[in-house]
C-alpha positions as semicolon CSV with decimal commas, in nm:
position;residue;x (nm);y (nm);z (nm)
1;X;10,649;6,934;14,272
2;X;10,551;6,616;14,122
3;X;10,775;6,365;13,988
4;X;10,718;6,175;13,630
5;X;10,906;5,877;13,579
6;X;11,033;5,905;13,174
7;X;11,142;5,507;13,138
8;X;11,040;5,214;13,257
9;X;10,800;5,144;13,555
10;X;10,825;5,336;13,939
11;X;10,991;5,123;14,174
12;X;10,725;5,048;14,441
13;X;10,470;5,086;14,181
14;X;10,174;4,863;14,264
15;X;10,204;4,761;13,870
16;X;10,568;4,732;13,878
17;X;10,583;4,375;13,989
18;X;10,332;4,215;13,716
19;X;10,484;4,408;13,424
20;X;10,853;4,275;13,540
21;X;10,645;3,931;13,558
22;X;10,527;3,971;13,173
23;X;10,848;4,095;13,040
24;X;11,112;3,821;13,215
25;X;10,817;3,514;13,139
26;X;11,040;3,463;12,827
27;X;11,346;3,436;13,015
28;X;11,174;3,185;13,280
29;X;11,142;2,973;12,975
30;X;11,488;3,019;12,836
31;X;11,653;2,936;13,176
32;X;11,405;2,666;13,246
33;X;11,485;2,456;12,872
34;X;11,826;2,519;12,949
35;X;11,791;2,286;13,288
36;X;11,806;2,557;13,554
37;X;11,655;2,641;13,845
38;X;11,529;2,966;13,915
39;X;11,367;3,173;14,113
40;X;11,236;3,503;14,084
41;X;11,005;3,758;14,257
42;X;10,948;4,041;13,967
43;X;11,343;4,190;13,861
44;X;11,499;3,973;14,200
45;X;11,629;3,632;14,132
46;X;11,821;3,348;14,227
47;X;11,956;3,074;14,040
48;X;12,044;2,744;14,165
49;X;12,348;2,546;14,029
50;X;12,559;2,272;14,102
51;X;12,900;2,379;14,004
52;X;13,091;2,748;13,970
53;X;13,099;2,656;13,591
54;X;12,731;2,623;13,587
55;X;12,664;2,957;13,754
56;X;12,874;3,111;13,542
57;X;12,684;2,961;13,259
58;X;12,386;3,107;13,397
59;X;12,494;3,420;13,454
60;X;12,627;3,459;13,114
61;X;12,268;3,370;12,968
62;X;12,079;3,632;13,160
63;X;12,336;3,913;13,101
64;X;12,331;3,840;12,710
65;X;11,946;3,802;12,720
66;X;11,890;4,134;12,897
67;X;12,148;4,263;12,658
68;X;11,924;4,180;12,397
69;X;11,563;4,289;12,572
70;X;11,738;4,632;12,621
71;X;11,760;4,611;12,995
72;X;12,082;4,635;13,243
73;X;12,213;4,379;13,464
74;X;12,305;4,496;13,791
75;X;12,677;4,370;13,826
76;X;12,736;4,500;14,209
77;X;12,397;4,337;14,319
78;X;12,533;4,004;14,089
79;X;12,739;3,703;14,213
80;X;12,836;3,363;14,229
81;X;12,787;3,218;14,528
82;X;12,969;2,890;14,664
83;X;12,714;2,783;14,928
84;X;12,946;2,480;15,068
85;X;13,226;2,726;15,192
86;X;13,139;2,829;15,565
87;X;13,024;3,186;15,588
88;X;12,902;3,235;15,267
89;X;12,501;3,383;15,249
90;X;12,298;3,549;14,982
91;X;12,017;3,759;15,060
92;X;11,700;3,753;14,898
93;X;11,372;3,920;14,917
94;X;11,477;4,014;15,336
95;X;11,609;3,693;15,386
96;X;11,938;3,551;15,423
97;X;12,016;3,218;15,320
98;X;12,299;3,023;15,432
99;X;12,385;2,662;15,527
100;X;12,400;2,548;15,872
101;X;12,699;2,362;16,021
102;X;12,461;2,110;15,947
103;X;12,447;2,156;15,568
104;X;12,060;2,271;15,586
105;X;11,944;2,581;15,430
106;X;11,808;2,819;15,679
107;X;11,677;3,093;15,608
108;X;11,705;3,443;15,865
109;X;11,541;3,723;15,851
110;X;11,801;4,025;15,772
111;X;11,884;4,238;15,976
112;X;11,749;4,550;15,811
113;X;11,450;4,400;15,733
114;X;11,411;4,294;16,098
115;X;11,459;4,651;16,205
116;X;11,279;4,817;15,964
117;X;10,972;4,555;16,021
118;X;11,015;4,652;16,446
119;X;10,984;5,055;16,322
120;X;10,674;4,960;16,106
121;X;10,530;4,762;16,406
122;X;10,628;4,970;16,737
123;X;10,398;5,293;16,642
124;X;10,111;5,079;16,580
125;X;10,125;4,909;16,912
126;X;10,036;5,023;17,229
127;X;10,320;4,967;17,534
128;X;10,081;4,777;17,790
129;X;10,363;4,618;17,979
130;X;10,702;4,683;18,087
131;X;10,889;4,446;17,775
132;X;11,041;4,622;17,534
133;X;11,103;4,498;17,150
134;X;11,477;4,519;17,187
């Protein structure tokens, strides 16, 4: 049984990522004239803002300019996030970012990606020694 996918591009496609690229270059621009910061691998992004007002500026632009290039914002994968409080993280592309007590930005690999990165790497290996990847 074979699968065809009726709208839009297969996740995982190997094309997926550059047509995403095309189709969000205009809102790069939009965001970028507007003075923020963005980053953004294909659909995934993260905007950087000084103040809760600003992000919710932000986050207003995107939502009405996918409204109006026919696409959906994903509300339960979108938030505001207040980086100063303690314990606050955001993940992106498998890794978590988060300010140390410090106030750096580290960033840690998460811990699904971690595992999921040990199950891709412990078949191709062979066990020569007695350490395990635990």
């Amino acid at each position: 049984m074979r699968w065809e996918c009726k709208e839009g591009t297969p996740q995982g496609g190997v094309i997926s990522p550059l047509l995403a690229n095309i189709y969000l270059d205009s809102l790069d621009w939009k965001m970028s004239q507007r003075g923020f910061q963005m980053v953004r691998y294909a659909d995934d992004m993260v905007v950087l803002c000084k103040s809760r007002k600003q992000a919710e500026e932000a986050l207003s632009l995107i939502s009405t300019w996918m409204t109006e290039a026919g696409l959906e914002l994903n509300h339960d994968k979108s938030r505001v996030v207040d980086m100063n409080l303690p314990r606050n993280y955001f993940d992106f592309l498998g890794y978590r970012f988060k300010l140390s007590k410090a106030k750096r930005m580290m960033q840690l690999i998460k811990p699904g990606s971690k595992q999921k990165l040990k199950q891709t790497i412990k078949p191709l290996t062979k066990r020569n020694n007695g350490y395990s990847m635990e």
